[in-house]
N, C-alpha and C positions, 0 to 999 in steps of 0.2 A: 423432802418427804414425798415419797411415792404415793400416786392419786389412786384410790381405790376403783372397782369396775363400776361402783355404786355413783361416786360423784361422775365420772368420766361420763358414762350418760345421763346426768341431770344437765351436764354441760351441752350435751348431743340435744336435750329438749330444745335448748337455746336456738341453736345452730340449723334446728329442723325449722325455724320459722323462717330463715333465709327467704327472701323474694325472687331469688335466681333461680330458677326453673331447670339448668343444668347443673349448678352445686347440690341441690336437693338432690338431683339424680342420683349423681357420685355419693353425696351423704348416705343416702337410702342405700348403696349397696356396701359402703364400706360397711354399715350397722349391722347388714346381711350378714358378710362375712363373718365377720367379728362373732354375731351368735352364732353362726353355723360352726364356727372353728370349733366349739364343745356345747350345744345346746343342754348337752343332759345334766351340766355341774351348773347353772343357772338356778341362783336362788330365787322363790316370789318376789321377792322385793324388788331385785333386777327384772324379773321376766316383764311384771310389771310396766317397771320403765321401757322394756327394749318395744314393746305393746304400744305404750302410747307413741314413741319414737317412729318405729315402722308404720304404724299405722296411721299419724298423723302426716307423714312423707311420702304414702300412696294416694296421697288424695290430690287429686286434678294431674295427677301423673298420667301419661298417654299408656296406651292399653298396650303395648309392647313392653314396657317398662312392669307392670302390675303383671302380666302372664310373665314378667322372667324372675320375680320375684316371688308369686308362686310356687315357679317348676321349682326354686330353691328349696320353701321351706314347708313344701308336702312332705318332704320325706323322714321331716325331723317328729321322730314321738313328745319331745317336749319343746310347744311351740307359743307361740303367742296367740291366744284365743283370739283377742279383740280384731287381730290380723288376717286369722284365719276367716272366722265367722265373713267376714271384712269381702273377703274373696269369692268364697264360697257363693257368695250370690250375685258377684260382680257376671260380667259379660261371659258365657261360656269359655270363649279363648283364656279367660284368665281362670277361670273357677273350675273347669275339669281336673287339671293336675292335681287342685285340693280336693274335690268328689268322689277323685278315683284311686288315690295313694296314700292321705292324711291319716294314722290314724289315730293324730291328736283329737279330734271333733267325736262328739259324745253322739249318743244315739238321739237325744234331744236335738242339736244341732244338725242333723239328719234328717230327723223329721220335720225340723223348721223349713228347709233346702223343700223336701221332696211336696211341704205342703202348699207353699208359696211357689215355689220357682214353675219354668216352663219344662219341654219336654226334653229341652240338651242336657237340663240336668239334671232332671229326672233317670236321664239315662249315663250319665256321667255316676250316677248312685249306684245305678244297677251294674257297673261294670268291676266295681269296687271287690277285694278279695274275699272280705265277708259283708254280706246285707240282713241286719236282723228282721226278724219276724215281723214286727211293728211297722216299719220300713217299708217293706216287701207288701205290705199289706196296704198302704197309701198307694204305693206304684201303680201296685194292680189296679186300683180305684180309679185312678187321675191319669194313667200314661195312655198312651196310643197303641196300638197292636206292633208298629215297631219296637215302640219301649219294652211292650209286657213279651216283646220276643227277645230282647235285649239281656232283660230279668230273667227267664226263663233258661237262657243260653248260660251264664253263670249259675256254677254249681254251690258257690259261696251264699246263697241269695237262699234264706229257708223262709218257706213258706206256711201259713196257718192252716189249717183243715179249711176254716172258710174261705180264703184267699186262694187255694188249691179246686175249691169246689166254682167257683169265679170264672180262674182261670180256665177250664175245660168248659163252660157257659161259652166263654166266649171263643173259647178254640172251634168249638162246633161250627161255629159260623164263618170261621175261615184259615182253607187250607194249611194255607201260609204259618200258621201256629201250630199243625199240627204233628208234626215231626218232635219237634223242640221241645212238644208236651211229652208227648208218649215218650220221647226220651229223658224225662225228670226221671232221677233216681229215687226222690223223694215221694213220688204220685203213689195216693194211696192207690188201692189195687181195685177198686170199687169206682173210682173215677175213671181210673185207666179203659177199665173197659168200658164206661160209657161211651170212650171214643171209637169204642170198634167198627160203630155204622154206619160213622162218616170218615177216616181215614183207607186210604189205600193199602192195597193187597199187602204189601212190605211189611207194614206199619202194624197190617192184620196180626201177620205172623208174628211180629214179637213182643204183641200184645198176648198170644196164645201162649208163649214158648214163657213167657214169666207168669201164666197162673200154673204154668206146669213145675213151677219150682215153689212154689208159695207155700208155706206151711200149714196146717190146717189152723190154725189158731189164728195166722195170721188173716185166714181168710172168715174167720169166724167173730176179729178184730172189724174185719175191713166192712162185714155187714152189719155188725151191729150200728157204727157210724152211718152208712150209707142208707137205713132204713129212714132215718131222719130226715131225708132228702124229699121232695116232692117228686114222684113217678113223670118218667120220661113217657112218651107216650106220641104216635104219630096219626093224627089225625083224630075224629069219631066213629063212633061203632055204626056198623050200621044197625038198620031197622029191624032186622029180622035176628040181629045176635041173643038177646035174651032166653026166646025161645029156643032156638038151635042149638045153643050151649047146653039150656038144660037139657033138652032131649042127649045130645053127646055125651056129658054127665051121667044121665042113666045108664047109656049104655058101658063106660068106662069103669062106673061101678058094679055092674052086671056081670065083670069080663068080658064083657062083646063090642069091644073099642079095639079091635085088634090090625096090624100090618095090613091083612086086606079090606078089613073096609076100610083103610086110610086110602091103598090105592084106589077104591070103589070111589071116592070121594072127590077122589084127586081130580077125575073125569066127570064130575056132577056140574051141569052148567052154574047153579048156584055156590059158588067160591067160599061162602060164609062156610057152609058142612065144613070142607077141609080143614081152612084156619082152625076155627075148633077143633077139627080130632088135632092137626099136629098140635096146636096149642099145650094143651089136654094130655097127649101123650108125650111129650117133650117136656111137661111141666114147665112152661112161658107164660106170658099175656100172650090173648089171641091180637092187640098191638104188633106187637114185635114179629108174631107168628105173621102177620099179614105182609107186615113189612117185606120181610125178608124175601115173602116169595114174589110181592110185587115186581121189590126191585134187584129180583133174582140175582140173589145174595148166595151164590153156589157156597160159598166157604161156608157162608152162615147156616145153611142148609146141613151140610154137612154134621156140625157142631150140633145143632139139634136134634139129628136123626142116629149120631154118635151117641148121646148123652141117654136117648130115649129106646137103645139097645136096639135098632131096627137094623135091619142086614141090610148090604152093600146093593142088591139089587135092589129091594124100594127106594135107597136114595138115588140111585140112576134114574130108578123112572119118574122119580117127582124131579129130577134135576134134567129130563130129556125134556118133560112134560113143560116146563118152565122156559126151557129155550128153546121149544119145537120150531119157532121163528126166525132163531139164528144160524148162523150160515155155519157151516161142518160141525155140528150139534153133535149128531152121531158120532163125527171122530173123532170128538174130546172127549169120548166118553172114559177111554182110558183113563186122560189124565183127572177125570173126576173119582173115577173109581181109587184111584192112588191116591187124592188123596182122603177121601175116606177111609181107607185100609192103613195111611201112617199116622191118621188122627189118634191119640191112646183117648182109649172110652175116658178115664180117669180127667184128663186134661180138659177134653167135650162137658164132664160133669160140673167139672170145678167152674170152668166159663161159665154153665147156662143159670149157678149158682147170683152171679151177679146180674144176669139176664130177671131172672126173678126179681128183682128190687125196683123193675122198671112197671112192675104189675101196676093198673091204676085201676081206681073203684069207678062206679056207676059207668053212665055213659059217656061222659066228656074228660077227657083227661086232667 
């Protein structure tokens, strides 16, 4: 009578108790094979068995032996849990080919990995074809700025709104994330541009060229979430802002907030006048307004004095006025004039749209 596949390894239990340290080798991979020849027609009651089998045959087995049995049985959809799990938090050498290829392991056993383990396989997670939201959202938590660049580089990897809002926190603070962010496909478009004022020129531009395709609902989507957000905000106001904005105010609702006294303003040894009018007529924070001309932000300039209908000359002169200090000032005036002239007003609006959400109350941000 021919031995079924059910006794054959209850016999294998036996045999896995072997005290020989190379039979068990050999045993362990014949088992391998044998499930790997058709994992998918494996009943519970076998898979069971081949579970405690495998699994009880990886243990005190040297770390070359457990990473080759690994790389085998990632790739099977129906695999032996207790094995897997088994692995999954063994020594990275062994546990990446199941973090990064398995997709027998449940999202539970995901989150057990990413909330226990260290950073190899935290990132062993994130490299995975898909990383659900839950997941993605521990990473962000726990991993290192390699990780969460790791996470971020994988497009399989979807993110939460809160998890998204995180990760641009900490992108801000350094460079090195900020490519990887601004190229999320998934970044809502309210975060995106938070990052306009610290990523480079490059970065600028296609930050700008995607509110230029964004649909108005979508942008209408993107602030309603981003209102919820606590206002971004660079430094404190000064002393004298209360007053000076009201009087600006006056005059804004008066009509008499106009192009030349912005330039009038621009030449005022007290700097607060200006912030306020462009603030005020750009519709910004006087924040952001300050910002940009501190850290002469010519793009930025630009985008605001685009959005706020002012002609190409006043932006020369506030953008000459800004870099009166730097060396061929003058002769780039061309290229600032251009690109004020291919900025579309429409694109300038839509941007200074999420520029507005950075507005913050009283005097301290």
């Amino acid at each position: 009578m021919s031995r079924t596949p059910t006794s054959s390894l209850v016999d294998l239990i036996e045999l896995a108790k072997e005290p020989s340290s190379s039979k068990r080798r050999e045993l362990l991979r014949s088992v391998t094979d044998i499930f790997m020849s058709d994992p998918d027609t494996v009943n519970p009651m076998e898979m069971e068995l081949y579970d405690q089998v495998m699994t009880q045959l990886t243990t005190d087995m040297e770390i070359i032996v457990r990473a080759e049995i690994a790389q085998t049985v990632a790739g099977a959809r129906n695999a032996p849990l207790g094995l897997l799990r088994k692995l999954a938090v063994d020594e990275i050498e062994v546990a990446e080919a199941i973090l990064t290829k398995s997709k027998a392991l449940s999202e539970t056993d995901l989150m057990h990995v990413v909330s226990t383990q260290g950073q190899d396989h935290l990132r062993a997670v994130s490299r995975r074809e898909s990383v659900p939201e839950a997941v993605s959202g521990v990473i962000v938590q726990r991993g290192d700025d390699t990780t969460l660049h790791t996470l971020l580089s994988n497009d399989g990897a979807r993110l939460s709104r809160a998890s998204s809002e995180e990760v641009v926190q900490r992108a801000q603070a350094n460079p090195a994330l900020h490519e990887v962010v601004v190229n999320r496909a998934d970044l809502p478009p309210d975060l995106m541009n938070d990052m306009y004022f610290v990523v480079e020129t490059r970065l600028r531009e296609r930050i700008i060229a995607e509110n230029a395709k964004l649909d108005p609902a979508v942008i209408e989507q993107a602030l309603s979430k981003g209102r919820n957000r606590v206002a971004v905000a660079y430094g404190d106001f000064p002393d004298d802002y209360e007053k000076i904005n009201a009087d600006v105010e006056i005059l804004r609702r008066n009509e008499r907030l106009t192009p030349t006294l912005l330039a009038k303003y621009m030449r005022d040894p007290n700097p607060t006048w200006f912030y306020c009018a462009l603030a005020q007529m750009a519709d910004i924070d006087f924040l952001t307004a300050r910002h940009l001309i501190e850290k002469r932000e010519i793009d930025a300039l630009a985008i605001a004095c685009k959005a706020a209908g002012l002609d190409k000359a006043l932006f020369l002169t506030c953008a000459m006025i800004m870099l009166s200090d730097s060396e061929n000032a003058m002769g780039r005036a061309g290229e600032y004039g251009k690109l004020y002239l291919d900025l579309p007003q429409e694109t300038a609006m839509r941007t200074i749209r999420f520029w507005r959400m950075r507005r913050a109350e009283g005097k301290a941000a």
